[in-house]
C-alpha positions in Angstrom: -17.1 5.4 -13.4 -16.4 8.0 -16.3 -12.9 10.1 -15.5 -13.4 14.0 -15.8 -10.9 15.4 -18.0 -10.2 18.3 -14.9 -9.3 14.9 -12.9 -6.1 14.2 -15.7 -4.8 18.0 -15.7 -3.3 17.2 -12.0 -1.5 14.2 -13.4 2.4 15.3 -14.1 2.0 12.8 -17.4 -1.1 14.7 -18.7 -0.2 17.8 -17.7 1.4 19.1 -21.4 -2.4 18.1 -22.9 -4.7 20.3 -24.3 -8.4 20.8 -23.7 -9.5 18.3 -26.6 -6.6 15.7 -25.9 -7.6 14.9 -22.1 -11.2 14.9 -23.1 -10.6 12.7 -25.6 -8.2 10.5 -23.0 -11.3 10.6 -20.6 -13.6 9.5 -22.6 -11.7 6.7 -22.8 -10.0 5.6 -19.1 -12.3 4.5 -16.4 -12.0 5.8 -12.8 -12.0 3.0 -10.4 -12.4 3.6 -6.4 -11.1 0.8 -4.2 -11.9 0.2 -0.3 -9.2 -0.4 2.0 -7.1 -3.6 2.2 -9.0 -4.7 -1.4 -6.9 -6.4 -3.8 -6.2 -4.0 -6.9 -4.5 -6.8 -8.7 -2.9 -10.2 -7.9 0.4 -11.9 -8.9 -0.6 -14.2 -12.0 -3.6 -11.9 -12.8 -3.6 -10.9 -16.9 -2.0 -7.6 -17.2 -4.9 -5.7 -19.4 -4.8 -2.3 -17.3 -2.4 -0.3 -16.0 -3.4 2.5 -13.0 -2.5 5.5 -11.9 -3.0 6.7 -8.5 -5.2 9.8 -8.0 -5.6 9.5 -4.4 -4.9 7.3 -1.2 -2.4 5.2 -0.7 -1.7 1.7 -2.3 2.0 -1.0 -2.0 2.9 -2.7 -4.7 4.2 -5.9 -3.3 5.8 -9.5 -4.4 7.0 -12.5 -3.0 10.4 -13.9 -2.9 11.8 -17.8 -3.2 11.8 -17.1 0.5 7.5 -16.6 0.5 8.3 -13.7 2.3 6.5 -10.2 1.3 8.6 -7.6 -0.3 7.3 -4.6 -0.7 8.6 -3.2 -4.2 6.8 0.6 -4.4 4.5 2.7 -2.5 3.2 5.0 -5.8 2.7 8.7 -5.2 -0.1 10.9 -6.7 0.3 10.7 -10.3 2.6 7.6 -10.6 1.8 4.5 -12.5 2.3 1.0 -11.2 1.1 -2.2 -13.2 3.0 -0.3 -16.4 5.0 -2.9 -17.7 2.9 -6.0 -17.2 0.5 -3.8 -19.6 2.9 -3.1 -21.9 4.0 -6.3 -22.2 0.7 -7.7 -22.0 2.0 -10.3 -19.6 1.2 -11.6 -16.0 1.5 -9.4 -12.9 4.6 -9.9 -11.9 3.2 -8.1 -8.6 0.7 -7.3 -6.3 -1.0 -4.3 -5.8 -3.5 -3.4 -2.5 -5.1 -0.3 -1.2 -4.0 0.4 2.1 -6.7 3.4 2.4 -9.7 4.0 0.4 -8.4 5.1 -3.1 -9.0 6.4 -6.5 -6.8 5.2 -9.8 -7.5 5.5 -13.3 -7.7 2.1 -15.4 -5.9 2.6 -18.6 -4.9 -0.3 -21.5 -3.0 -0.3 -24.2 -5.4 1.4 -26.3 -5.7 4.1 -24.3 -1.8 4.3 -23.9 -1.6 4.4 -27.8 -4.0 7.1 -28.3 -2.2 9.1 -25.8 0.9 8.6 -27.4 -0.3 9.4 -31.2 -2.0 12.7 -29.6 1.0 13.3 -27.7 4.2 11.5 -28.3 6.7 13.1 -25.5 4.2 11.2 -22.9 6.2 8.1 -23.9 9.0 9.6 -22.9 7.5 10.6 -19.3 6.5 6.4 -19.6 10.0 5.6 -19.6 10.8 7.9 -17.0 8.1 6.0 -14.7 9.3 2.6 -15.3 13.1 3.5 -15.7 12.6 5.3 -11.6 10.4 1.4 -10.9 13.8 -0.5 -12.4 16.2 1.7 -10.2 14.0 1.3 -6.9 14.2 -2.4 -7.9 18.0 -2.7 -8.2 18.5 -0.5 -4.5 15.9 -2.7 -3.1 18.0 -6.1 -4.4 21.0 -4.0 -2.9 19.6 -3.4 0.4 18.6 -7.2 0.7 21.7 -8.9 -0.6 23.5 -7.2 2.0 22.7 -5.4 5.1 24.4 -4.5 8.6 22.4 -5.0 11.3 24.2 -2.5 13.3 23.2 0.1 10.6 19.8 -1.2 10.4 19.3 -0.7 14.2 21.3 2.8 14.1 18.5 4.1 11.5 15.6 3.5 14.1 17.2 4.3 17.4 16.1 7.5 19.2 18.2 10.0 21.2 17.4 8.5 24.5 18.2 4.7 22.5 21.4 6.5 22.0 22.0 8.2 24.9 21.6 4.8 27.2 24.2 3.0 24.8 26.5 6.0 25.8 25.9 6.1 29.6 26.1 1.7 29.6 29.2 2.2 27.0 31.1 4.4 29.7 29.7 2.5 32.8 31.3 -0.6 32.1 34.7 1.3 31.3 37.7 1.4 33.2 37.2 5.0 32.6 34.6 4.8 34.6 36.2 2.4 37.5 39.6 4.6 37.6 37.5 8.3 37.8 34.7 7.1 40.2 37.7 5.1 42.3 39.3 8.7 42.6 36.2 10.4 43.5 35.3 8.4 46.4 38.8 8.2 47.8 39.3 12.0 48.1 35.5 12.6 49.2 36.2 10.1 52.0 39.6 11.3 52.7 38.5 14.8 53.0 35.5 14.1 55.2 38.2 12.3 57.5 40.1 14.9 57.4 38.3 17.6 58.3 36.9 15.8 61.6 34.4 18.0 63.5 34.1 20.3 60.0 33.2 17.5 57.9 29.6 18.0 55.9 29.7 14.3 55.6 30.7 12.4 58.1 31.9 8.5 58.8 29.6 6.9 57.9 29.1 9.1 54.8 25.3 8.6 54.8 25.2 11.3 52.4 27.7 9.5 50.4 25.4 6.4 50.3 22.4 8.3 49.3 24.1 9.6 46.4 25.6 6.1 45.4 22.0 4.9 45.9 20.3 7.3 43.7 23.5 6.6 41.1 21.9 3.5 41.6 18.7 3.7 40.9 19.0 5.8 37.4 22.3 3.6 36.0 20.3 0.5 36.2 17.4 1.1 34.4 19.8 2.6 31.5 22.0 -0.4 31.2 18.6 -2.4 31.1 18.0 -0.5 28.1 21.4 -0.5 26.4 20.7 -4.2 26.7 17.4 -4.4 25.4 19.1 -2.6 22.2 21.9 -5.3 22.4 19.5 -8.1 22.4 17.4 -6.2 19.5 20.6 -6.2 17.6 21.2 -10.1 17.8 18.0 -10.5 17.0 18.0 -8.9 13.6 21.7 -9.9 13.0 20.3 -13.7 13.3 17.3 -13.0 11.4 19.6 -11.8 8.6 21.8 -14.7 8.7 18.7 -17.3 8.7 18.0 -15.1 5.4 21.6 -15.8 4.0 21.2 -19.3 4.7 18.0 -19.9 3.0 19.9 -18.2 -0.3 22.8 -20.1 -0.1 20.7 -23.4 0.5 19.1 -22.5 -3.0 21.8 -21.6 -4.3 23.8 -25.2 -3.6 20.3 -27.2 -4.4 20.2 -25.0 -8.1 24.5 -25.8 -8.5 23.5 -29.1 -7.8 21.0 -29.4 -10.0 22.8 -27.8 -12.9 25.5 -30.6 -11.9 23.2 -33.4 -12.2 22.1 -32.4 -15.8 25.8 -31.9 -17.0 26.3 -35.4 -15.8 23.9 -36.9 -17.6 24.6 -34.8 -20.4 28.1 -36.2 -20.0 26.7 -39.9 -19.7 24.7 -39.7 -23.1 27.6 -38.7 -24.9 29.8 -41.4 -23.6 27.0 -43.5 -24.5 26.8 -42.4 -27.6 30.8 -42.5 -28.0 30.3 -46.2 -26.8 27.9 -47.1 -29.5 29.7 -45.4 -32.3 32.9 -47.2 -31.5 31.2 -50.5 -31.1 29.4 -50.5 -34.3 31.8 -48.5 -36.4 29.3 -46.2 -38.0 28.9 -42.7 -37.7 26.0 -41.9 -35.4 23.2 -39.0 -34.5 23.3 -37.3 -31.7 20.2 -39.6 -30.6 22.9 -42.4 -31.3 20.8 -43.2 -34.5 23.2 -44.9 -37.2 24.1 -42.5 -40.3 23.7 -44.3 -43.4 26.5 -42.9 -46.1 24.9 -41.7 -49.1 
């Protein structure tokens, strides 16, 4: 459907256009609404349009050797995804879906150029856009290449997460064995001691029903802290699976690279071979030279 130019205004890249420049902009975009979960583009799809997301919410997504989905950028109101593939006028090198029912303008390169003849600091606010897209790139290739599991778990864990690691961390202390040792010798020595006075005495039923309740509530905790243990091994294994896979590509593309310097190695010995046999100068195709 047709854009109004009012629509543009709230767009931080239109923003320094007059009156006649976004009219004449809307005139010539196209507004495009798209249901939830539908496709905005594919990887492989011709990049003719770029978007810009007026409202909802949409990921821009690949896939890695690995087939696994990376999510690459979650646009904002006003932000432009699809840019460069436009620019370029090459394939998607992404996906993009509409996670919510959303609106984005469709723009292509004509658009972009009359935009930019109206208005030419809006290429600058372009190269803003895609130089922010390059950065969140490179810290997303950061964050895979190398990531601690313990960190990764940290981030996510709540206070009573941390508060269980604490209680199971000083439960299975001697800390723990030495102070709670001391405790129960001098409660039982005192309720000896006092005899007839005691609050608690032999057989320090009171005593047990503490222990019991100590019980009851330590248990449970630990069973968390190891839940959180076990969550931790998890992701520590997942991440190694994920270091395996790269260095098994890795070795397979170092092999291959190998295997064509070999046989790059093999036709020059062969053609060595065929030189010296035949006493001519020779191509590199081990074609004979004839001496003009």
């Amino acid at each position: 459907m047709a854009c109004q130019s009012h629509e543009l205004r709230h767009i931080p890249l239109f923003a320094l256009l007059d009156d006649d420049e976004l009219a004449v902009l809307a005139a010539q975009v196209e507004l495009r609404t798209f249901a939830p979960r539908q496709r905005i583009y594919k990887m492989g799809d011709p990049g003719r349009a770029a978007y810009v997301l007026i409202s909802g919410t949409v990921t821009v997504s690949t896939v890695d050797e690995d087939h696994q989905e990376v999510v690459v950028d979650e646009p904002l109101h006003g932000d432009f995804f699809g840019l460069a593939s436009m620019l370029e006028q090459t394939p998607h090198q992404t996906s993009a879906t509409a996670q919510e029912e959303s609106s984005c303008l469709e723009l292509d390169r004509s658009d972009i150029a009359v935009l930019i003849e109206k208005k030419p600091m809006a290429g600058m606010d372009m190269l803003t856009v895609l130089a922010r897209q390059f950065h969140a790139s490179q810290q997303l290739i950061r964050d895979r290449a190398s990531r601690n599991p313990n960190e990764l778990i940290e981030e996510e864990s709540t206070f009573g997460e941390r508060i269980a690691d604490s209680v199971a961390r000083f439960g299975g202390s001697w800390t723990f064995i030495i102070t709670f040792g001391v405790v129960l010798a001098v409660y039982t020595a005192l309720n000896v001691a006092l005899r007839g006075k005691a609050w608690d005495p032999y057989p320090f039923i009171l005593l047990n029903l503490f222990l019991s309740m100590l019980a009851s509530i330590q248990a449970p905790v630990i069973m968390m802290s190891q839940n959180r243990q076990d969550q931790k091994d998890r992701v520590r294994s997942e991440l190694d699976f994920e270091v395996n896979v790269r260095a098994e590509s890795e070795i397979k593309e170092l092999s291959r690279k190998l295997n064509l310097i070999e046989d790059k190695l093999d036709d020059h010995d062969d053609l060595l071979r065929g030189h010296l046999s035949s006493g001519k100068p020779t191509t590199e195709d081990g074609e004979a030279i004839n001496p003009s």
